[in-house]
C-alpha positions as CSV (number, residue, x, y, z in Angstrom):
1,X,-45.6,-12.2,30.2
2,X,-44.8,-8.8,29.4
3,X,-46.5,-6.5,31.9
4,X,-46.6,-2.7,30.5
5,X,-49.8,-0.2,30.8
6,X,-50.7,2.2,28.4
7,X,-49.9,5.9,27.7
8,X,-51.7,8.5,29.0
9,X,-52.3,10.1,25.7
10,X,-53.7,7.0,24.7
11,X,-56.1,6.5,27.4
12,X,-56.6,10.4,27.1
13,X,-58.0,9.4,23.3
14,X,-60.1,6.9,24.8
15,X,-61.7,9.1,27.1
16,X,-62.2,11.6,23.9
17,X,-63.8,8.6,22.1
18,X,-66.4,8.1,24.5
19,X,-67.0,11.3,26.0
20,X,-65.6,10.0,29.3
21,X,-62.9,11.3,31.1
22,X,-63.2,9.0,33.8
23,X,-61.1,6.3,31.3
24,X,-58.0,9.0,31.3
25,X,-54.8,7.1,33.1
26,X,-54.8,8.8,36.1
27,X,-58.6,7.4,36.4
28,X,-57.3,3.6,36.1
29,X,-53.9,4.4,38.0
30,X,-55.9,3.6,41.2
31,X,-57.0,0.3,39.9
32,X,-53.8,-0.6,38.0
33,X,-51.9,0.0,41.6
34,X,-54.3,-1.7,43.5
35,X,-54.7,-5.1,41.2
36,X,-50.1,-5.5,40.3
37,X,-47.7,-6.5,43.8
38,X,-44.2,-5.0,42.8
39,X,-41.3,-6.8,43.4
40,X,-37.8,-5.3,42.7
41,X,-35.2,-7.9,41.2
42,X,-32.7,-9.6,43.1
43,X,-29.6,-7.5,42.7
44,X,-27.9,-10.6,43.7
45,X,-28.5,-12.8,41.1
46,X,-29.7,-10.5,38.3
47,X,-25.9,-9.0,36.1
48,X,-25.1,-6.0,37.4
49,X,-25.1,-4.4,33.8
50,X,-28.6,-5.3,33.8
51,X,-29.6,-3.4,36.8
52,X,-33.5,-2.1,36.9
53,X,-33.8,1.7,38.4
54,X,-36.6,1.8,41.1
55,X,-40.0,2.3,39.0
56,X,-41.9,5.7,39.5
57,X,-43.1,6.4,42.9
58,X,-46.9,6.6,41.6
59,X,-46.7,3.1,39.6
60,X,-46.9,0.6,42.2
61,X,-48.3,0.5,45.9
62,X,-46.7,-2.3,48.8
63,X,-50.4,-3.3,49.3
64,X,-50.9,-4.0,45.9
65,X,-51.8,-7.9,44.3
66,X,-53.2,-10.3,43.1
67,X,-50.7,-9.8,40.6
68,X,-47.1,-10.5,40.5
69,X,-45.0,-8.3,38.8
70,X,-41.4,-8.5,38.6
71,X,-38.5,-8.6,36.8
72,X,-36.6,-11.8,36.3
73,X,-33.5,-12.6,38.1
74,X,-31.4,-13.1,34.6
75,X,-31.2,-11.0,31.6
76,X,-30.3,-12.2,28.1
77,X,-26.9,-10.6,27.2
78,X,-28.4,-8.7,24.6
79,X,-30.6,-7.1,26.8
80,X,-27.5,-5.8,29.3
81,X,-25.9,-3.6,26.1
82,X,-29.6,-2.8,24.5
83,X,-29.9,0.1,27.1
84,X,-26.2,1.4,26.6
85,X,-26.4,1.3,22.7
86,X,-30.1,3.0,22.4
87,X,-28.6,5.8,24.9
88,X,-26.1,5.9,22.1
89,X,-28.3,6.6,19.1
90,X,-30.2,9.7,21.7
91,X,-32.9,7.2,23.5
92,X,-33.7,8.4,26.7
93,X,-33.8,5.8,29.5
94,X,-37.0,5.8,31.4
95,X,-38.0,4.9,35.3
96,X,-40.4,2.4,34.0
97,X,-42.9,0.8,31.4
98,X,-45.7,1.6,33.8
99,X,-46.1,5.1,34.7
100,X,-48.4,6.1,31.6
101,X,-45.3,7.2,29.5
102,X,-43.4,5.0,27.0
103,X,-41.3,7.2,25.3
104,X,-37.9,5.9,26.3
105,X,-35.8,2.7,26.8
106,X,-36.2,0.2,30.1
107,X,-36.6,-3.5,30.9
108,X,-40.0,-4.3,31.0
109,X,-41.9,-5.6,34.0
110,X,-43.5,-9.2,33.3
111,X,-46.1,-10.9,35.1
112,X,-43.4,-13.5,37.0
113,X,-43.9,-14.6,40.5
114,X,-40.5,-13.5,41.9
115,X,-40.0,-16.3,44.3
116,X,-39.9,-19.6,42.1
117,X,-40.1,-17.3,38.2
118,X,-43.1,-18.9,37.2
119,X,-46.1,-16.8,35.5
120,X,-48.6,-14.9,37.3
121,X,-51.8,-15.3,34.9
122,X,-55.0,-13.6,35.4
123,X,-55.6,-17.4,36.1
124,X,-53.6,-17.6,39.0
125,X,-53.8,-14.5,40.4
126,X,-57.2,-12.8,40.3
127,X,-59.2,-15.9,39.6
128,X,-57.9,-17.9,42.1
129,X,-58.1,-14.8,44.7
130,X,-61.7,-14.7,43.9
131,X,-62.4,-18.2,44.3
132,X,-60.3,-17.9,47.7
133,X,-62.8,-15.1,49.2
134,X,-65.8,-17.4,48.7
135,X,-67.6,-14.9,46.9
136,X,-71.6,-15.6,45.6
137,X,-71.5,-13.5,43.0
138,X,-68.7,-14.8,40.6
139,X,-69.7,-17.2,37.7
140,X,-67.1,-18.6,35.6
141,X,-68.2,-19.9,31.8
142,X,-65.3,-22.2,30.4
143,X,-65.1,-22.8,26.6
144,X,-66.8,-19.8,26.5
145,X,-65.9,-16.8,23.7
146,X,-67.6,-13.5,23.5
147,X,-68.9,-12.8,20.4
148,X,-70.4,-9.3,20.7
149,X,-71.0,-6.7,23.3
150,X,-74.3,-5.2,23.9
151,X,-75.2,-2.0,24.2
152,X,-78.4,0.1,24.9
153,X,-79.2,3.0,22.9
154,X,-76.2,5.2,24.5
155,X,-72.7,3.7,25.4
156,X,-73.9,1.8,28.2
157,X,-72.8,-1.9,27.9
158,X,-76.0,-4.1,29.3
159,X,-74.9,-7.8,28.2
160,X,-72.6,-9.7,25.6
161,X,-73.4,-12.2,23.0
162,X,-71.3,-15.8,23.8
163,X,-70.5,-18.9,22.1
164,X,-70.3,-21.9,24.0
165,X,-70.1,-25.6,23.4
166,X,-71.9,-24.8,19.0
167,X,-74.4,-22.7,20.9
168,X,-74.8,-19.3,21.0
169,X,-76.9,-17.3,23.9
170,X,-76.9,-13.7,25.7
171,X,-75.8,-13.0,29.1
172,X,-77.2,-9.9,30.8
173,X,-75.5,-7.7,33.5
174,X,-76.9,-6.3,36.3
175,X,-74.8,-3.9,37.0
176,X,-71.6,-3.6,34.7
177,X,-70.3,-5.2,31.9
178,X,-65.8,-5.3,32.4
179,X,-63.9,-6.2,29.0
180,X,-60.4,-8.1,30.2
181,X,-58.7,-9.5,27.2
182,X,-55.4,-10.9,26.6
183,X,-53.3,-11.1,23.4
184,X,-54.8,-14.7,22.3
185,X,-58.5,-16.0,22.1
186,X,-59.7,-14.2,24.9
């Protein structure tokens, strides 16, 4: 439930790869802001030697969501000396995990509703927000794993390859192919 963006540099080497600078960080920034709802820990339950600093001004907006992002109200006791010791050894402590630079020691953000700690999954929060708006243009394929994406003759994405039930078919896009993966079978 760890919730921590990318570098900079390595988006920057993405948008090298591809010839696109629109895939640089400050490109996805808007998106990233837009799609994650910010909520600071409770400084009443949470140790005080495990205090989060505000994040960066430019990592989060108040109008943001689906998403929940937070910081649990509890912090193993390992975690409340990590920061102290790594300071120690000459590791800087940072504003956030989210800000496009990761060079430096914080607790990381997680994907926790702050209200009852339970997860926010992509599930729960931008699935369920979809289905909420009543949209016509969303179709959801269960037991459904992409195999391959397709691409034209450039780098334009026009379809992927799926497996479904023992069978395997092509869907097309219309308009724009959007890869979201997670760490397992997704």
């Amino acid at each position: 439930m760890v919730y921590q963006r990318g570098t900079a540099g390595s988006y920057s080497q993405w948008a090298s790869a591809v010839g696109d600078d629109s895939y640089k960080f400050q490109s996805f920034l808007p998106y990233f802001r837009k799609s994650a709802h910010y909520t600071a820990p409770n400084v009443h339950i949470r140790a005080a030697n495990a205090s989060v600093p505000s994040p960066n001004s430019t990592a989060y907006i108040a109008t943001g969501g689906p998403l929940e992002v937070s910081h649990a109200n509890w912090a193993m006791p390992f975690s409340s000396w990590a920061l102290p010791a790594l300071a120690e050894v000459g590791i800087s402590a940072i504003s956030d995990l989210n800000s496009g630079n990761l060079l430096g020691v914080q607790y990381s953000a997680t994907s926790i509703k702050p209200d009852d700690q339970t997860r926010s999954s992509s599930e729960s929060s931008f699935l369920q927000a979809a289905f909420a708006s009543h949209r016509t243009n969303l179709k959801v394929y269960t037991q459904t794993m992409v195999k391959q994406i397709l691409f034209n003759g450039n780098k334009t994405a026009t379809g992927i390859r799926v497996s479904s039930y023992g069978s395997e078919y092509i869907i097309s896009a219309n308009n724009e192919v959007i890869l979201s993966g997670g760490a397992v079978s997704t």
